[in-house]
N, C-alpha and C positions, 0 to 999 in steps of 0.2 A: 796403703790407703792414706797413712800424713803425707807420703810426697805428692802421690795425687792432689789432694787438695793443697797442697803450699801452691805444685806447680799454678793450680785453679786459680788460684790468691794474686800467684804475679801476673798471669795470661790478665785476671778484670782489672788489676792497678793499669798495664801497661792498656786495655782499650778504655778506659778510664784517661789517661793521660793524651792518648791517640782522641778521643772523642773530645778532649778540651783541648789539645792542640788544634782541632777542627773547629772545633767550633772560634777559639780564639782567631783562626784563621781567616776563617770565614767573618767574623765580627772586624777582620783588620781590616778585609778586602770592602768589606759593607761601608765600614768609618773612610775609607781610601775614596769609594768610587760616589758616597758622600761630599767628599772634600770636593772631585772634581766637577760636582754636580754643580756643587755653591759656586766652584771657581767660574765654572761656564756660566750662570745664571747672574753673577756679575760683570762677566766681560760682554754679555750678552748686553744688561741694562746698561753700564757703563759704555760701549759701544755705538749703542742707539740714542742717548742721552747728547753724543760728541756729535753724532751725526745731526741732530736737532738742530746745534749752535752752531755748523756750518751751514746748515741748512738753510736757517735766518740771517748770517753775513750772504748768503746767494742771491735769498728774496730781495736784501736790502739793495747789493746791488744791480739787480735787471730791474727793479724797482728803477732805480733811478739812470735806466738806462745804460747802464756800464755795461762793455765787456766782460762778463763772467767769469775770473780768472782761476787759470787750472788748476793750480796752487789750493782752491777752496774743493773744484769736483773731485778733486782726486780726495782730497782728505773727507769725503762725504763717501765715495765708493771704499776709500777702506774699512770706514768702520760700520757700515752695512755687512761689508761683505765679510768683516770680521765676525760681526754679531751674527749673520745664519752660519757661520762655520761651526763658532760655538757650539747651536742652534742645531745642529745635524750630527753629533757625533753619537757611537751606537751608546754611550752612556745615557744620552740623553733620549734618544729614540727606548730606550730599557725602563727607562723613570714612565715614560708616557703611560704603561701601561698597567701603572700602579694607578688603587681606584681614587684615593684623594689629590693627589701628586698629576694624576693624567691631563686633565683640564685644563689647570692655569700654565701648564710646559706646553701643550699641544698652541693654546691659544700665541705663549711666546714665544715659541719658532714660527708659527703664523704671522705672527708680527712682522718678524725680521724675513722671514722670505719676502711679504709683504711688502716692506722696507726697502730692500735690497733688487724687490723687480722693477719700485719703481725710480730706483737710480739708475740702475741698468739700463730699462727700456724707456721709461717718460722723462726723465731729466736730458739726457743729449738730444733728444727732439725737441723737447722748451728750450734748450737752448740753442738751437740750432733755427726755430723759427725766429726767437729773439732776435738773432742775427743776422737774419733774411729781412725780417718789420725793419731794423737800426740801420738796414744798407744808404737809406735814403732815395731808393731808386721806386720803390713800390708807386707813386703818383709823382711823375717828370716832364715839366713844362706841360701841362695840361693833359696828359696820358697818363691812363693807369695799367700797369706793367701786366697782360692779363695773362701772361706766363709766368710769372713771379707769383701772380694771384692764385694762378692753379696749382702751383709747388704747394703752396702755402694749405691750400686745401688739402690736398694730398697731403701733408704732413700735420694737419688736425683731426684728420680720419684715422693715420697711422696712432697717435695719439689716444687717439677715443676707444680704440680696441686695446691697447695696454692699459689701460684706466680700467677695460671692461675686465680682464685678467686678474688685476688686483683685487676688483670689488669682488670675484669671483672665489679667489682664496681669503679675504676676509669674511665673507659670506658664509663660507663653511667649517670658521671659529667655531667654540663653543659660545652659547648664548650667554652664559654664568660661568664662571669658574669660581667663585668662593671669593676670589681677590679683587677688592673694589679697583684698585688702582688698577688695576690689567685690563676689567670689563672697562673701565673707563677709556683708556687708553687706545683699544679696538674698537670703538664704539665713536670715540672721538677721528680715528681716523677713518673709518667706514662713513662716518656724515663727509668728512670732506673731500674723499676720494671720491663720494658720490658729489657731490657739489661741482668739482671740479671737471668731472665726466659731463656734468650738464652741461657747464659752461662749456667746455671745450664742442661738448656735440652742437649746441646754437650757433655757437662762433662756424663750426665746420660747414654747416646749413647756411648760415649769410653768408660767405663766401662764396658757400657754392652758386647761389642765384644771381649773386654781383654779376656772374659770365654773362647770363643772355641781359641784362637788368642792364649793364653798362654796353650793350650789342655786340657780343662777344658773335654772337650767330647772324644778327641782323640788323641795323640803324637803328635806334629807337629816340622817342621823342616825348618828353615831360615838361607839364606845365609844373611850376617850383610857386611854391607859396612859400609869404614870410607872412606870418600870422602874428599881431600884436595884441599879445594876454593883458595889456591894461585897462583892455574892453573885452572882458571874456567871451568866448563860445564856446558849442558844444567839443569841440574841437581843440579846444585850446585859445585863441583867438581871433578877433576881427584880422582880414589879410589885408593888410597896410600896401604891401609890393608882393611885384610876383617878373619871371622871365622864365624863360623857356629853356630848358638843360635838352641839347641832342648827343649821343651817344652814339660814335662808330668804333666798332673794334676797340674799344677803353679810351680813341679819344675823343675828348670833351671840350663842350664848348656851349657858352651863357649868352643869351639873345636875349632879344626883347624885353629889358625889363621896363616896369613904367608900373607906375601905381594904381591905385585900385579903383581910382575914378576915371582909368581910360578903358576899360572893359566892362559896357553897357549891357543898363538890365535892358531884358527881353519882353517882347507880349506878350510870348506863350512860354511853355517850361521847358527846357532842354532835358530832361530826365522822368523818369515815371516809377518811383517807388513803392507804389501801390498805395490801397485804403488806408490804412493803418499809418503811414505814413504821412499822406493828405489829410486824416481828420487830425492828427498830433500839432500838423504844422499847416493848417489852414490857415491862408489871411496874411501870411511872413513872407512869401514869396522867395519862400527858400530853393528855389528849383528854376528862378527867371533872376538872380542875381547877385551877385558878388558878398554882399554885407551882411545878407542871415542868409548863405548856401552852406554855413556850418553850426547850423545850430544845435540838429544832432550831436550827439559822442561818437557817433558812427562815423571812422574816415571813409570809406568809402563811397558812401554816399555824398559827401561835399567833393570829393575828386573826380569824382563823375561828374556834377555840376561844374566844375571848372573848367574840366576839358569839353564840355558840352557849352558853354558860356565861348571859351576860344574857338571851338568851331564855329559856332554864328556865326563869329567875328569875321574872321579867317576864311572858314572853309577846310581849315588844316586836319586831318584825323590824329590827334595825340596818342601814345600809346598807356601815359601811365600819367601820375602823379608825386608830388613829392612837397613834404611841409617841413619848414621846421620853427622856431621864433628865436628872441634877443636870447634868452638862459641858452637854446642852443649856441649858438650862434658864440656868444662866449667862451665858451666850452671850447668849441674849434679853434676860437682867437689864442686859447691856452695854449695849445697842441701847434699853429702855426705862428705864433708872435703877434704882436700888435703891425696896424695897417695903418698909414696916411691916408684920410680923406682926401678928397679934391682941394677941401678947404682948409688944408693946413691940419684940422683938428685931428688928434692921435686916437685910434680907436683900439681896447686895449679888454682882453678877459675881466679885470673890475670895472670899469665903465661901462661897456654895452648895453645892460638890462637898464641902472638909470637914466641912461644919457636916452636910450630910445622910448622907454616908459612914462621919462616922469621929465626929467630936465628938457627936454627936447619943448615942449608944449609951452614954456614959460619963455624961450628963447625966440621961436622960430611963427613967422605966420601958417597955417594950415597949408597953403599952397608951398610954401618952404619948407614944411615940415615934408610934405610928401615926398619932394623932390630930394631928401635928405636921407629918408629911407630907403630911395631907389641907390642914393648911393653907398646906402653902408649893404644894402644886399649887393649891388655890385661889387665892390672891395673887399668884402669878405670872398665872395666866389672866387674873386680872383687868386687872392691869398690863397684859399684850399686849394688853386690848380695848380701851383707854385711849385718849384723845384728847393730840395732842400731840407725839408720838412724832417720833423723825427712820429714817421709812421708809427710804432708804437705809440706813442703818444697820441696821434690821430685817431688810429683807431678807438682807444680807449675813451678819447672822447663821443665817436659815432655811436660808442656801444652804450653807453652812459646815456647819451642823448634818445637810443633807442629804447632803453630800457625805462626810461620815465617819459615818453611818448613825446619827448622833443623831436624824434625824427623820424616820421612816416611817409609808408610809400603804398600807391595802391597801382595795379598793373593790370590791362585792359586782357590779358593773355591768362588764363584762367588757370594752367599749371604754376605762372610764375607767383600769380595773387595767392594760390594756395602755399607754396612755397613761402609767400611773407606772413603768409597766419601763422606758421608753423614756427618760424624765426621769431617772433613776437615786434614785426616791424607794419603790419597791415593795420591796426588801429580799430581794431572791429570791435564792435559790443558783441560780445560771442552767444551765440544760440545756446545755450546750455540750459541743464538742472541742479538744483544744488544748490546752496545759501549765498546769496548774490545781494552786494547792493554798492551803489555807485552815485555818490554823487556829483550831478552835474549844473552848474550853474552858467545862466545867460544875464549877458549885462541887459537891462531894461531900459536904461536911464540916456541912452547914446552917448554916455560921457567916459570917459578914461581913467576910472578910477579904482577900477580891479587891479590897479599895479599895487595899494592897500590894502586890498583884502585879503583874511586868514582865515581858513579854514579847518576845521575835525570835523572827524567821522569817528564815534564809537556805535559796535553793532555789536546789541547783546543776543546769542542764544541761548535760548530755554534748554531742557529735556525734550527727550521726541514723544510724543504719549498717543495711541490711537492712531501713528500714523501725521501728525502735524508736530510743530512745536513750535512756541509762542517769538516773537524776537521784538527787540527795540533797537531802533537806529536813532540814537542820538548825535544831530547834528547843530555845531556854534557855527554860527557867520561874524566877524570882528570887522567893525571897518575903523583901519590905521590911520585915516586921513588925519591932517590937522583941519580945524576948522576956519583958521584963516590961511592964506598967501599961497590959493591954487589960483593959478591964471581960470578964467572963463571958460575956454576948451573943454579943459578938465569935468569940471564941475558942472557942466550944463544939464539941464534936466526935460531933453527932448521928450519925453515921454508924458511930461503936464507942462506945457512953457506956460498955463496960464493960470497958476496957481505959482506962489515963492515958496520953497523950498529952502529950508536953512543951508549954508555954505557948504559944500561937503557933503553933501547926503546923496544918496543913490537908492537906485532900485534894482532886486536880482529877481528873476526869475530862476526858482533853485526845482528843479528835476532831481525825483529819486527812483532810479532801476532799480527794480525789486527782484527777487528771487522769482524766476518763473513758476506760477498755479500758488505764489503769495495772495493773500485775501488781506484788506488793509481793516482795523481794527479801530482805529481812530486816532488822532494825534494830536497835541498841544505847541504855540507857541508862545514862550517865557511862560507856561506852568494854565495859559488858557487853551481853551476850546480851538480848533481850528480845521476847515474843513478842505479838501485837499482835491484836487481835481485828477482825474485817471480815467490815462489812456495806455495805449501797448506798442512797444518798438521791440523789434527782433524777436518778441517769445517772451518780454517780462515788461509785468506793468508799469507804468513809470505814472506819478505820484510829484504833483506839482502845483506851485503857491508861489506868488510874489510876497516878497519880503524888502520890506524898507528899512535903511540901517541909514542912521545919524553919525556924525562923526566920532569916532572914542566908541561909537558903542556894539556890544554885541548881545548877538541873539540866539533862542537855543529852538532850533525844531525838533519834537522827539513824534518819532514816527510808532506806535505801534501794528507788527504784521503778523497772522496765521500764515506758517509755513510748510510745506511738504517735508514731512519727516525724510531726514536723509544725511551718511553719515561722510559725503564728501565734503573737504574743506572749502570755507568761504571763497572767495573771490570778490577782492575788494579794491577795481581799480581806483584810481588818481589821477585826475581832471590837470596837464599840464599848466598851470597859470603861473603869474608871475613868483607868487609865492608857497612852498611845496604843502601839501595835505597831509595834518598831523590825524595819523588812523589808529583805531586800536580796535581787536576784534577778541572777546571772549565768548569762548564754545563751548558748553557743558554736552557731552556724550550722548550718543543714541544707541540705548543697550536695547541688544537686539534677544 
């Protein structure tokens, strides 16, 4: 019986020993697979961290045009591909499925796949178009390369589907993992990978329509407006010059230009917009000729007036339209260099907007003036058809220019006009629902002096309650002028010549597009009463006052409107003019 039990005594020491050597074991292999856990979760952050700062030397270089050198892509795919390596081994796939631990690992290997797809797939295609735009071959001696253009498409599609990919594995992150840096982090690249997708899907969209748009299928023929915003319109401004762009098979070529007083008003209207159209703009003779055919916001309708205005003329059927003004126009001088005038004088991306706005009126007689404009719109055309060019750079100016309605096009062929709604190059006051409001201002006064005027727009909304919600559109008018040393031109006050008018002073006709089924509430200006006239364009009321501004001074119109409860985001276009519209939109929620 004692040896029994002794034996008993050493068999529980020795599973006693065996069960701390196990468990010691087990705690070594735990503390071990620990260590490699931390090592990987650093080579992971440390990896994606290097990748970043190569990342930003790549930006900076195609930024500024350079060759992208290997030396940088290679050192960005290795530490991508280092970090999902990390990222993927069974230690770390083991950790995933622990409950606190799971989250913030699953989201950082999403990361770096993330990461690392899109070196793999979207970086050698951006740079690979990069280097297709830098050839200098894309627009050569008045042709635009419409096979180069079509790669280019094709390789902003291939593009927009690896974009889709990513956003698809970001997507299916955790929402939260406990770690602010990480949500941030995926959260941070999910907005831009989504950004980036947009951009590239519009950029793939205008390219694609450029084909039939430049006659890739068939001839086409556009009347070209240069619109000058020193005398606002709904459009952007009075058309100073205008010639005729025809399009075969990419190549191109500028005719007829001649200023705005050799295409005569009409007796009857070349166009028919309907009632609502006719009572807004009764008496303006917006639809028989040149000088209010853009008084609307709506391009399409003054591009129909133009090409309906050339027709009389002519006889010619146009197929489309196309605007742009001096800020554009600039823009392109960046992208193609400065141009020689006829007359010696250097036309140059900082000079355009003053020299055509403001200096030009102090210089030149009216009749010299015009013939002046015709040549800086010819000179520039010419320049953009020029060989040489750094296409990137061009581009980014058309899109710039598109993007703040520098440069619209409207297209008599009704798949390709939908096509430029789509792109954001049609210029349309859109049919919509939803909290809308736009302001649009018409010079009054016949004089040139909207190349000072400043503009805001702040639009406050309410809560939604019952279905409505209350809103205020606060809008200032500033006129910049000085009060002495404007030439006459400028300053004229065609609108009362038989009353005087202190130096400087103007009159606007300021329009506000309201949210469509908005009810108007009443409104003040500078803190009085003020009653406000309304009528309806497109589906939303539009809400309109003359407003006299002195030199130095501004004014404040606050609108208040009953809106249709609704919890889509504002839409608060920007009236192209000389000087750009400071907006701000605050929206308190519609809890549903």
């Amino acid at each position: 019986m004692a040896r029994t039990r002794a034996f008993a005594g050493v068999m529980l020491r020795r599973r006693h020993r065996t069960v701390l050597w196990g468990a010691g074991a087990v705690g070594l292999l735990s503390a071990a697979l620990a260590g490699v856990l931390v090592w990987e979760l650093r080579t992971v952050q440390t990896n994606l961290a290097a990748a970043q700062v190569a990342t930003d030397r790549l930006q900076t270089e195609m930024i500024g045009h350079r060759q992208p050198s290997a030396e940088v892509l290679d050192d960005i795919r290795k530490h991508t591909a280092a970090a999902r390596s990390a990222a993927g081994t069974p230690v770390w796939s083991a950790a995933e499925s622990l409950p606190l631990m799971g989250p913030p690992l699953r989201s950082a290997r999403g990361l770096s796949v993330a990461a690392d797809d899109m070196v793999t797939g979207v970086l050698p295609e951006a740079v690979r178009l990069q280097q297709m735009l830098a050839s200098g071959r894309m627009v050569h001696q008045g042709r635009v390369d419409l096979r180069r253009l079509s790669s280019v498409t094709d390789l902003l599609g291939g593009v927009h589907r690896q974009l889709a990919g990513v956003q698809t594995t970001l997507d299916g992150l955790p929402g939260s993992t406990m770690v602010s840096r990480l949500d941030l982090a995926r959260q941070r690249l999910s907005d831009r990978v989504a950004r980036l997708s947009d951009s590239v899907s519009e950029a793939e969209s205008t390219t694609r329509l450029l084909m039939p748009v430049l006659g890739g299928t068939a001839p086409r023929s556009y009347f070209l407006a240069f619109q000058n915003n020193a005398e606002a319109r709904g459009t952007g401004g009075l058309v100073g010059a205008f010639g005729i762009l025809t399009a075969d098979r990419g190549g191109i070529t500028l005719h007829d230009f001649a200023s705005d007083d050799t295409l005569p008003r009409t007796n009857t209207p070349v166009a028919n917009f309907g009632p609502a159209f006719d009572r807004r703009y009764s008496g303006t003779e917006s639809t028989q000729g040149l000088a209010n055919s853009n008084l609307s916001a709506h391009f399409p309708y003054a591009a129909q007036v133009w090409v309906g205005l050339w027709q009389r003329l002519t006889g010619q059927r146009l197929d489309g339209a196309i605007a742009t003004d001096p800020v554009g126009l600039a823009r392109v001088l960046k992208a193609t260099g400065p141009v020689r005038l006829p007359d010696g004088k250097l036309l140059t991306a900082e000079n355009t907007v003053e020299l055509t706005e403001s200096t030009l009126y102090a210089s030149y007689s009216n009749a010299e003036r015009k013939r002046f404009l015709v040549q800086v719109a010819q000179s520039v055309a010419a320049a953009l058809l020029g060989h040489g060019h750094d296409s990137v750079a061009l581009l980014q100016a058309l899109g710039q220019n598109a993007g703040d309605g520098r440069l619209r096009v409207w297209s008599r062929d009704a798949s390709t006009e939908s096509a430029l709604e789509k792109a954001g190059l049609a210029g349309d006051v859109p049919e919509r629902t939803g909290p809308f409001a736009y302001l649009v201002v018409n010079n009054s006064a016949g004089n040139k002096m909207d190349y000072y005027l400043g503009r805001s727009l702040a639009y406050e909304l309410g809560p939604c309650e019952g279905g409505t919600r209350s809103s205020v559109v606060r809008i200032r008018l500033t006129n910049g002028a000085p009060a002495v040393g404007l030439p006459p031109l400028v300053t004229l006050r065609s609108d009362d010549p038989r009353h005087s008018h202190p130096p400087g002073s103007t009159s606007i006709w300021l329009s506000l597009y309201a949210s469509s089924g908005a009810r108007f509430a009443g409104a003040t200006l500078d803190g009085r009463r003020l009653l406000l006239s309304s009528t309806e364009e497109r589906g939303h009321p539009v809400l309109g006052t003359q407003v006299e501004l002195l030199p130095g001074q501004t004014r404040e119109v606050d609108v208040r409107l009953v809106e249709p409860a609704s919890d889509r985001p504002p839409v608060v276009p920007s009236q192209p003019l000389a000087r750009p519209q400071i907006t701000k939109v605050r929206m308190q929620p519609c809890v549903k």
